[in-house]
C-alpha positions as CSV (number, residue, x, y, z in Angstrom):
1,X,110.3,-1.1,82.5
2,X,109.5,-4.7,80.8
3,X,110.9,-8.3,81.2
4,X,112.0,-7.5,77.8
5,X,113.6,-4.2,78.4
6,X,115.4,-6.7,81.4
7,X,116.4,-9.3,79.3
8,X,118.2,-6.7,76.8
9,X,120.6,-5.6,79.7
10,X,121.2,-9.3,81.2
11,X,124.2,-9.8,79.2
12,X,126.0,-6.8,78.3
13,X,128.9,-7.4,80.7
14,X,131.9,-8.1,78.4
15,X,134.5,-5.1,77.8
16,X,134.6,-6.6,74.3
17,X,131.1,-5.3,73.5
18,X,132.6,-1.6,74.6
19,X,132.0,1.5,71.6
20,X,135.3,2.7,71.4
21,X,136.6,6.0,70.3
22,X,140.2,5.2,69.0
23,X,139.4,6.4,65.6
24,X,137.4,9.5,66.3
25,X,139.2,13.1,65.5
26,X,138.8,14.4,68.9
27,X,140.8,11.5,70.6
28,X,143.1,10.7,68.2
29,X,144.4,14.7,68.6
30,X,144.8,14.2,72.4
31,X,146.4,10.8,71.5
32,X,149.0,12.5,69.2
33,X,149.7,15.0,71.5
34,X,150.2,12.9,74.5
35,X,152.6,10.9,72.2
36,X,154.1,14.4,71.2
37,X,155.4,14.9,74.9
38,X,156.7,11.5,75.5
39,X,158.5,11.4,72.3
40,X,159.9,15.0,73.2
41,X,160.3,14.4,77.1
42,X,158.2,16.9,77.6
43,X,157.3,18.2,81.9
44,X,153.2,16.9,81.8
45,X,151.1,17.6,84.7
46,X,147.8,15.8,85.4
47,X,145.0,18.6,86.6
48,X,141.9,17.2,88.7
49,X,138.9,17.6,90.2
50,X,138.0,17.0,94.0
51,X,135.2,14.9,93.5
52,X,135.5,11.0,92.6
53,X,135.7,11.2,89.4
54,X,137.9,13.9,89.2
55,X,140.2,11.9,91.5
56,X,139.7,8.5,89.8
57,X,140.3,10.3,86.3
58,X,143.8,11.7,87.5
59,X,145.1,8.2,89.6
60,X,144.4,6.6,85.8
61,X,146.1,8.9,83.8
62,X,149.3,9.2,86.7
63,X,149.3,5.3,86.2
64,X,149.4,4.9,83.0
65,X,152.0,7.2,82.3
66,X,154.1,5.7,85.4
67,X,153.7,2.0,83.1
68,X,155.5,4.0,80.7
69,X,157.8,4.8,83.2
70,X,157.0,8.4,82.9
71,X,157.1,10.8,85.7
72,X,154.5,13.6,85.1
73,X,153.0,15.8,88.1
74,X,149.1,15.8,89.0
75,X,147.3,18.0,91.5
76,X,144.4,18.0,93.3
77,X,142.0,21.2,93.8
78,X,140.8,21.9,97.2
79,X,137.2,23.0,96.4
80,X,137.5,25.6,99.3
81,X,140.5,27.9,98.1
82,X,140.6,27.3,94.3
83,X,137.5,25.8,93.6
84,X,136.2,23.9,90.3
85,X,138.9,23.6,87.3
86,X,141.6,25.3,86.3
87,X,143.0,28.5,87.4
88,X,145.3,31.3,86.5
89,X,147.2,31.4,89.5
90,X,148.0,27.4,89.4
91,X,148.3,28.2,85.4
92,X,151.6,30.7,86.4
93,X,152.8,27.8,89.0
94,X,152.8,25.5,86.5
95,X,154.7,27.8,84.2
96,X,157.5,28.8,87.0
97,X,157.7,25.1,87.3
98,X,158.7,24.4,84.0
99,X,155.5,22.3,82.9
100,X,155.2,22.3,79.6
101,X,151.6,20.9,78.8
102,X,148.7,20.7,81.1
103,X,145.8,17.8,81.2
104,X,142.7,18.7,82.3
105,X,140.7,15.8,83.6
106,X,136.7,16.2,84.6
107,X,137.3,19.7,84.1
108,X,138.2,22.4,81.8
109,X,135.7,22.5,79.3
110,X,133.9,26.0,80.0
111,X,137.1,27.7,81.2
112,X,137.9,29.4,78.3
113,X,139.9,32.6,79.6
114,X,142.2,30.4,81.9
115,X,143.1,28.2,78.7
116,X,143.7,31.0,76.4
117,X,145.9,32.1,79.4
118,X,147.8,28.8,79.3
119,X,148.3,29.1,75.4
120,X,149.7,33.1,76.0
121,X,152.6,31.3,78.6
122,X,153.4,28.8,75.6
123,X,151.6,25.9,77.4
124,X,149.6,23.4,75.6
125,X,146.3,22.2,77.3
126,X,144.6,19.1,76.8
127,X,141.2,18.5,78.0
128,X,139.4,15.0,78.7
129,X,136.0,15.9,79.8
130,X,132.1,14.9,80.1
131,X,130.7,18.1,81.3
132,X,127.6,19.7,79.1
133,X,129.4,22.1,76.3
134,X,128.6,25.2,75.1
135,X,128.6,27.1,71.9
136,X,132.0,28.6,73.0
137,X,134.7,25.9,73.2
138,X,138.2,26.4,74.6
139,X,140.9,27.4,72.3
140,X,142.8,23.9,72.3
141,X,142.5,21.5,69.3
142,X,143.0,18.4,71.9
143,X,139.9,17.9,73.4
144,X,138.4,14.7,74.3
145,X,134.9,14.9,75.1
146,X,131.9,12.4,74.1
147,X,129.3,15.1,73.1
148,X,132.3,16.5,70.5
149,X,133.5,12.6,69.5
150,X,129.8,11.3,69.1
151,X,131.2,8.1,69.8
152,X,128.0,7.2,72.2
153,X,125.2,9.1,72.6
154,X,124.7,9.6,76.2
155,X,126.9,10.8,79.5
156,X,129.8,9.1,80.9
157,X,132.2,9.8,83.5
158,X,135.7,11.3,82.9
159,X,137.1,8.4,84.5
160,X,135.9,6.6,81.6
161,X,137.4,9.0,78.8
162,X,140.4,8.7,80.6
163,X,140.3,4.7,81.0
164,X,140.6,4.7,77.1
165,X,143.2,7.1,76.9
166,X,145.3,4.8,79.3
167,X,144.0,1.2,77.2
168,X,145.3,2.9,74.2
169,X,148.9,3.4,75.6
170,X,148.5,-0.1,77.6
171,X,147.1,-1.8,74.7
172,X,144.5,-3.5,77.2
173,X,142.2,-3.1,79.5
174,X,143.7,-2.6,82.8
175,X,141.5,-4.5,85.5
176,X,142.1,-2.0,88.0
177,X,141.5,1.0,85.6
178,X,138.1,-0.9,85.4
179,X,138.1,-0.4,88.7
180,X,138.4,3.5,88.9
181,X,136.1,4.2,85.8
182,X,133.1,2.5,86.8
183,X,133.2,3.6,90.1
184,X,133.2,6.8,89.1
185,X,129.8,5.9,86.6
186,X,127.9,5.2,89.9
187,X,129.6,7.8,91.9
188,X,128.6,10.8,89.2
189,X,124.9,9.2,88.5
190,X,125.7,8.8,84.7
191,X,123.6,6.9,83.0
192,X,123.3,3.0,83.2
193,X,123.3,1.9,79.4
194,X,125.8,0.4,77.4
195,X,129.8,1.2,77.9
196,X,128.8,2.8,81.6
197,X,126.8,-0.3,82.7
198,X,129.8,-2.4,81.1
199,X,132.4,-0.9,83.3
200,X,130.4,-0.9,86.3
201,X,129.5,-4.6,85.9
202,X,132.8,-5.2,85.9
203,X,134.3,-2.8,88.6
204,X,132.4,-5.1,90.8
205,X,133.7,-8.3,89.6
206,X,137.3,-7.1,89.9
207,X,137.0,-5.8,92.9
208,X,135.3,-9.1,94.6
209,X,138.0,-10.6,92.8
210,X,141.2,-9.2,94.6
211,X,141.9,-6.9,91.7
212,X,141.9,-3.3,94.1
213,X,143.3,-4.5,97.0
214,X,143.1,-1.1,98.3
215,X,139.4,-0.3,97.7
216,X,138.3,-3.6,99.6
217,X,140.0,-2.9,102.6
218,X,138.6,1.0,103.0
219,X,135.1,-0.9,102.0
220,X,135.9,-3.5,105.0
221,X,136.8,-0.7,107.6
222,X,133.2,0.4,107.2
223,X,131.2,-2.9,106.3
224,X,132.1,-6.5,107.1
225,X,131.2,-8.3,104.2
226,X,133.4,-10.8,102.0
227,X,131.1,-10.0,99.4
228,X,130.7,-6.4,98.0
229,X,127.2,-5.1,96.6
230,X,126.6,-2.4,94.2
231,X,125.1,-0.3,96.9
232,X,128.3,-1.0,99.4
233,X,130.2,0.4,96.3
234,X,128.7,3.8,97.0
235,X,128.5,3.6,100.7
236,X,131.7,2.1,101.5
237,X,134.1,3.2,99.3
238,X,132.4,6.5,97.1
239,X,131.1,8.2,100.4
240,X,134.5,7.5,101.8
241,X,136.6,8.9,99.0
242,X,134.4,12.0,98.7
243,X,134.4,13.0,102.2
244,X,138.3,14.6,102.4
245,X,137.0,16.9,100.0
246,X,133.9,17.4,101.4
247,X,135.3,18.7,104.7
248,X,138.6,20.0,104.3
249,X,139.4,23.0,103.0
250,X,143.3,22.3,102.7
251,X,144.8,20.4,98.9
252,X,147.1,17.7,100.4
253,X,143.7,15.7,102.0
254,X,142.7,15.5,98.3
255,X,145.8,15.0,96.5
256,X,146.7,12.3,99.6
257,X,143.5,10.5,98.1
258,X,144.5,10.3,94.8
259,X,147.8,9.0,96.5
260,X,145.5,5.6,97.4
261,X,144.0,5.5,94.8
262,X,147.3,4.7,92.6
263,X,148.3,1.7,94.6
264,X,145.9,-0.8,94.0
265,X,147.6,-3.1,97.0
266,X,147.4,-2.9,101.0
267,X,150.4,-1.2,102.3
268,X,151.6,0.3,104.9
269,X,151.1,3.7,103.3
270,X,147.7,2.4,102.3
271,X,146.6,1.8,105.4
272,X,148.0,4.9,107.2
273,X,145.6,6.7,104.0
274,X,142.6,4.8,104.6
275,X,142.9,5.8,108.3
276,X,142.8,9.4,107.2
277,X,139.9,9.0,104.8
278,X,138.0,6.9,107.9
279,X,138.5,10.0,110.2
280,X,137.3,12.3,107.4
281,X,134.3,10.2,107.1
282,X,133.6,11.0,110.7
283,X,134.2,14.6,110.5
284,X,131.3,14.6,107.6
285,X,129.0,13.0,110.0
286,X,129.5,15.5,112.2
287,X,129.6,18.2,109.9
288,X,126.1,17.0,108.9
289,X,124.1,17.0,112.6
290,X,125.7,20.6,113.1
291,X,124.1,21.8,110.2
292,X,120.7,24.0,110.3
293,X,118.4,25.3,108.2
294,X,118.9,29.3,107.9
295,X,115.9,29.4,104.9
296,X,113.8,27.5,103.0
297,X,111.5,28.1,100.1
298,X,109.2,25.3,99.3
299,X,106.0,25.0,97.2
300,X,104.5,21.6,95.3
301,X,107.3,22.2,92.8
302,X,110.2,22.5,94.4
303,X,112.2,23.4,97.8
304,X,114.9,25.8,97.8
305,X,117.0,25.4,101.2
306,X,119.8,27.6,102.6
307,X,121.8,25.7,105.3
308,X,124.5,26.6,107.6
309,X,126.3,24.2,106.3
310,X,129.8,23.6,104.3
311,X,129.5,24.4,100.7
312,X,131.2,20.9,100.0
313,X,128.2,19.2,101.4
314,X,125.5,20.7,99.5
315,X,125.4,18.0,96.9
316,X,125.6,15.6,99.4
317,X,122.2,17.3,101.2
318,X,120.4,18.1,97.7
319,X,120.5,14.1,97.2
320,X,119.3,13.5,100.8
321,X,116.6,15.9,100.4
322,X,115.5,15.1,96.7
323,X,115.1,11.4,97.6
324,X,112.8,12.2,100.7
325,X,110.9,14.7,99.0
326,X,111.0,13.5,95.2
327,X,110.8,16.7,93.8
328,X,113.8,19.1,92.6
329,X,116.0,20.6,95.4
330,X,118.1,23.2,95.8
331,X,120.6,23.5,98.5
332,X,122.6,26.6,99.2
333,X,124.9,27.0,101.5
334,X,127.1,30.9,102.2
335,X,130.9,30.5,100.6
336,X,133.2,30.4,103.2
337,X,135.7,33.3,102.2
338,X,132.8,35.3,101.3
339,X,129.0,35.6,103.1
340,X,127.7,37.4,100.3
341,X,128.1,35.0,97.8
342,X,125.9,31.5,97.9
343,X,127.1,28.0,96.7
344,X,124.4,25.8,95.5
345,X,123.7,22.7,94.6
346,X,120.6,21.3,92.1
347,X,119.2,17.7,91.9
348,X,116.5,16.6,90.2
349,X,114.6,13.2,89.7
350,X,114.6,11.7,86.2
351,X,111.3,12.8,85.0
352,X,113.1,16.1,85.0
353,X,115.9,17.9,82.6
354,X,118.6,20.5,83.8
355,X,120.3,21.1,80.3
356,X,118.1,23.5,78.8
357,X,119.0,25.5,83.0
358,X,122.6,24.8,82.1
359,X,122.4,26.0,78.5
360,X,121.0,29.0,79.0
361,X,122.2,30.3,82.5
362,X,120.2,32.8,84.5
363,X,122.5,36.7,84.0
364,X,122.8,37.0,87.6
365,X,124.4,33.3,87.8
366,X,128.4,34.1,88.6
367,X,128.8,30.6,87.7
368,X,127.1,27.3,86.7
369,X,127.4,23.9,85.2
370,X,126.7,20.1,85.4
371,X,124.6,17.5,83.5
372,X,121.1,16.7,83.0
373,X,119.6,16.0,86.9
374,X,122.8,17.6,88.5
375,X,124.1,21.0,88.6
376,X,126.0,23.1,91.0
377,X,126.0,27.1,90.9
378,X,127.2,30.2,92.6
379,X,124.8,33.5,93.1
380,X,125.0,36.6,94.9
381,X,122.5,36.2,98.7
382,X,120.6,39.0,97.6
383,X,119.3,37.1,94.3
384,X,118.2,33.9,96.4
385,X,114.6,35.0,96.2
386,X,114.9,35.7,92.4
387,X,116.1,32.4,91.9
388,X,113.8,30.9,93.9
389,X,111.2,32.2,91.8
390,X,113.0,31.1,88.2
391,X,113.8,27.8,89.6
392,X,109.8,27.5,90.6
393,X,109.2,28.6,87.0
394,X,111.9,26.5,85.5
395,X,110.5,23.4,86.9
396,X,106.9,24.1,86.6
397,X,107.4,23.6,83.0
398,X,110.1,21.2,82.2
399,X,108.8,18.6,83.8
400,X,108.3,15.4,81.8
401,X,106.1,12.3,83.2
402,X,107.2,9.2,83.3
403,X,105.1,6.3,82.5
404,X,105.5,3.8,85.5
405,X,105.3,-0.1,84.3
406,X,104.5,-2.7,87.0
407,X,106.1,-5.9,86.6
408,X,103.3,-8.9,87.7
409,X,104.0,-11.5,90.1
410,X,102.2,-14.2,91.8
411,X,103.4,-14.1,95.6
412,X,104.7,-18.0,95.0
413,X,107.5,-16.7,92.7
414,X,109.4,-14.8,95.7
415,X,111.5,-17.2,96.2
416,X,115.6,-17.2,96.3
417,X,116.0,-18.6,93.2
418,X,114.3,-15.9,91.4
419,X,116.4,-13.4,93.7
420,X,119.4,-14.6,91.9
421,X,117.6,-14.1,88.4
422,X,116.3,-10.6,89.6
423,X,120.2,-9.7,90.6
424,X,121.4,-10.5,87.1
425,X,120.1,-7.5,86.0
426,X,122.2,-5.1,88.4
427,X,122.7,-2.7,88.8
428,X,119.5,0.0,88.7
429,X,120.5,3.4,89.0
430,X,119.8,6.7,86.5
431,X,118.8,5.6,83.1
432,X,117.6,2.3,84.4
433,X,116.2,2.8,87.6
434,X,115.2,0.0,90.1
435,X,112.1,-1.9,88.8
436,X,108.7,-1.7,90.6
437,X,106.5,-5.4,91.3
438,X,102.9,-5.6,91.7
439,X,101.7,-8.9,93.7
440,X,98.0,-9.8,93.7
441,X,97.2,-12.0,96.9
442,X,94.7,-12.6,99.7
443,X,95.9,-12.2,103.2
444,X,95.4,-16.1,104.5
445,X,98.8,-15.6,105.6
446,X,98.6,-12.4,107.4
447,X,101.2,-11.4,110.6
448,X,101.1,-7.6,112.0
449,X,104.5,-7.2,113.4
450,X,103.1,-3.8,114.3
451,X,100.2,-1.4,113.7
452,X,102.5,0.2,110.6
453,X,104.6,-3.0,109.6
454,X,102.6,-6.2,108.4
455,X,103.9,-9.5,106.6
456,X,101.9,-11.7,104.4
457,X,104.2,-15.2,104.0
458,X,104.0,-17.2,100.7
459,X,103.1,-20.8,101.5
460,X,106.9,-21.6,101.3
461,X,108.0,-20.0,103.1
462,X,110.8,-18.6,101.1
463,X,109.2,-15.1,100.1
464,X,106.8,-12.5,102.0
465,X,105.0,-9.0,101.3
466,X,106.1,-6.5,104.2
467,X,104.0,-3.8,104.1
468,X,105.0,-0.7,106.0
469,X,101.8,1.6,106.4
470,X,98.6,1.1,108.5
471,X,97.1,-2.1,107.9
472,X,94.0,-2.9,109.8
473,X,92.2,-5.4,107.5
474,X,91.5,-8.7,109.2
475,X,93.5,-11.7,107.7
476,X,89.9,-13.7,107.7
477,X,89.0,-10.7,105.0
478,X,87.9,-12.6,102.2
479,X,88.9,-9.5,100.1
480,X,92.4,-9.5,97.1
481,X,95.1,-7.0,97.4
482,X,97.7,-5.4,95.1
483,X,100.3,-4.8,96.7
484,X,103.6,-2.7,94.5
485,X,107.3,-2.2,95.8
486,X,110.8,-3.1,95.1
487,X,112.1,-6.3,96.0
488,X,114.9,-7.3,98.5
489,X,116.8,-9.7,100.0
490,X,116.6,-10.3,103.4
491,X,118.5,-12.2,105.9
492,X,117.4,-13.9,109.6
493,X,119.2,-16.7,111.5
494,X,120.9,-17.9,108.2
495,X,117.6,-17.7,106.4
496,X,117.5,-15.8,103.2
497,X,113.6,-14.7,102.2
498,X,113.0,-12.6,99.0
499,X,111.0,-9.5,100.0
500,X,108.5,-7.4,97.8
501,X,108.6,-4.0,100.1
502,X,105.5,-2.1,99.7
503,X,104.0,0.6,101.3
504,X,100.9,1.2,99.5
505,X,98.3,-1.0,98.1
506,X,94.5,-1.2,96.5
507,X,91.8,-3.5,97.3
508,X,90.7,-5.0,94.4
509,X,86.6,-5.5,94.4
């Protein structure tokens, strides 16, 4: 990363500067048809996902057809009984119900044998989804999907699809659909170019801005702050939406969180859900410390794990474990209704490429999918060691290094005014990933707080290098360092100091 690649994001913020799909085939097919069964009064139900983009996808599409004062249905998988996307059994429910066309949000692009299902019953299906496609496509003309469209050229979220759907109906851009789509950006790691980093940007400003009501008091019953962050986005309020579908295996904990999210105000009702989705929260925690490792499989490549764990936390541990080790990870954990059979979950840093994985499944795979550094699978116990060995292959080979650019500083600009520079270029995630500083300095201005934490103050005070590592030069040491690390802001006694956080460094002779 340069200053110039920096100065190239600074100001895409504005929804105006958004690439729009109104007049590709793809959407404009889904459009018609959703303006088929409102003309026609037709019965519409909205078909999720359990994850927050799933969730967000269906609480935009519910509200925007409830601001045209239509009442269609939605429901909410639970990942334990039904699993990922659509099924025939909810398929005949929907039929004995009298439903006559089916959305499928953050789902339903691979499952070609439940939609051709759907089509037998006389039911129309309409997919919005950002999953990778294969050569085989559903049987549906109304598919809205941004790999099909080529209306950008990288990943989004469903959320997002979906937002447009609903600013083509509202003929604006809701500020709490905002909301909802770029949460669920961060919340699915998409990445942060263009439209995504647009929606994101503003997601924050509407919500520090009293536009999701809601969403600031489930952040505040974790954090006190009167200010969010980008990073309280996804611990305060992603975390805590997930976590109901993480740990319970019933559909009404889910569906009850899309309930939330539709009321963008603090109610009563709100309230009584955000309790629910606290005490979920706290059944994940605990869920966590009581699981064990049954297995693991690790060589300089990768690590393949198999936890006695629930198989809704196995993303949740492949991140944990992928940012500790920074390497590809593989958690599997047994399926609950069935000991034999092994739900996993893949993450990989960005130097690294799933598709080609996801493209071309392994035979003994009984199902996969997912995008570039994410992908969850299920396999039979007895081929865990096979996989093991593929997976070693796979990433052996596919790996593709990443050139790391250091941007220079002098120790005298860490200051707070340069903070609030450095900030306009949030937030760094996938596809723009936090920048690393180098600072060249003597160590005049040494202070060991410990033997494996020393500071090194710049002369006003207002900036410091803490290095966390083992330090034993003397400060008298004539000798210049380089020092590289992120930066950060940090807070004591109402003093804010601009941190470069480094645990490594040369001596430069």
């Amino acid at each position: 990363m340069s200053i110039d690649d920096l100065k190239r994001r600074e100001n895409i913020s504005s929804l105006d500067n958004l690439q729009l799909p109104y007049n590709y085939d793809g959407f404009k097919k889904v459009i018609n048809r959703l303006e088929t069964a409102i003309l026609k009064k037709e019965k519409i139900i909205i078909y999720g996902d359990y994850d927050f983009d799933g969730i967000s996808s269906t609480a935009i599409l519910k509200r925007m057809f409830s601001s045209l004062s239509i009442d269609c249905g939605f429901f909410i998988p639970s990942r334990y009984h039904e699993g990922y996307g659509l099924n025939k059994n909810r398929i005949d429910e929907f039929k004995n119900k009298d439903y006559q066309l089916i959305i499928c949000v953050d789902n339903g692009i691979s499952k070609i044998d439940e939609i051709k299902y759907a089509n037998s019953l006389n039911m129309d299906v309409v997919i919005i989804d950002h999953h990778t496609i294969t050569d085989n496509l559903p049987q549906t003309p109304y598919i809205f999907h941004q790999q099909i469209d080529k209306f950008i050229a990288y990943n989004c979220s469903a959320a997002s699809l979906c937002f447009f759907v609903s600013s083509y109906f509202r003929k604006k851009f809701d500020e709490y659909d905002v909301v909802l789509a770029g949460l669920a950006v961060l919340s699915d790691v998409m990445p942060l170019v263009h439209n995504n980093l647009i929606v994101l940007r503003n997601a924050l400003f509407n919500i520090n801005n009293y536009k999701a009501g809601n969403l600031f008091e489930l952040a505040s019953s974790m954090i006190k702050a009167k200010t969010l962050t980008f990073d309280d986005l996804s611990t305060a309020i992603i975390a805590q939406i997930n976590a109901p579908g993480r740990v319970r295996t019933d559909s009404l904990s889910t569906n009850n969180v899309c309930r939330f999210l539709l009321d963008d105000k603090v109610t009563l009702k709100t309230k009584k859900y955000i309790l629910d989705i606290n005490n979920a929260q706290n059944e994940k925690k605990e869920a966590i410390k009581k699981s064990n490792v049954l297995n693991s499989l690790v060589n300089e490549y990768c690590s393949v794990y198999l936890l006695d764990a629930l198989t809704g936390l196995s993303g949740l541990f492949a991140n944990l474990y992928m940012n500790k080790e920074n390497k590809p990870i593989v958690i599997f954990s047994p399926l609950e209704t069935d000991n034999e059979v092994l739900v996993g979950s893949i993450r990989v840093p960005n130097n690294y490429s799933l598709l080609p994985l996801i493209d071309n499944p392994k035979k003994y795979f009984i199902s996969s999918g997912g995008h570039q550094n994410a992908m969850g699978l299920k396999i039979y116990k007895k081929d865990l060691l096979k996989f093991a060995t593929d997976f070693t292959m796979f990433v052996s080979t596919s790996k593709n290094e990443v050139i790391k650019n250091y941007i220079e500083i002098s120790i005298e600009e860490l200051t707070y005014a340069n903070y609030l520079i450095y900030k306009r270029f949030e937030p760094f995630s996938f596809g723009f990933e936090k920048p690393l500083f180098k600072v060249t300095t003597d160590l005049h201005n040494l202070r060991r707080i410990s033997d494996k934490v020393s500071v090194i103050n710049n002369d006003n005070l207002e900036g410091k290098i803490t290095f966390f590592g083992d330090f034993k030069e003397n400060k008298d040491d004539e000798t210049i360092y380089e020092f590289i690390g992120e930066l950060k802001l940090e807070s004591y006694y109402n003093k804010k100091t601009f941190s470069l956080i480094s645990n490594s460094y040369s001596k430069i002779e």
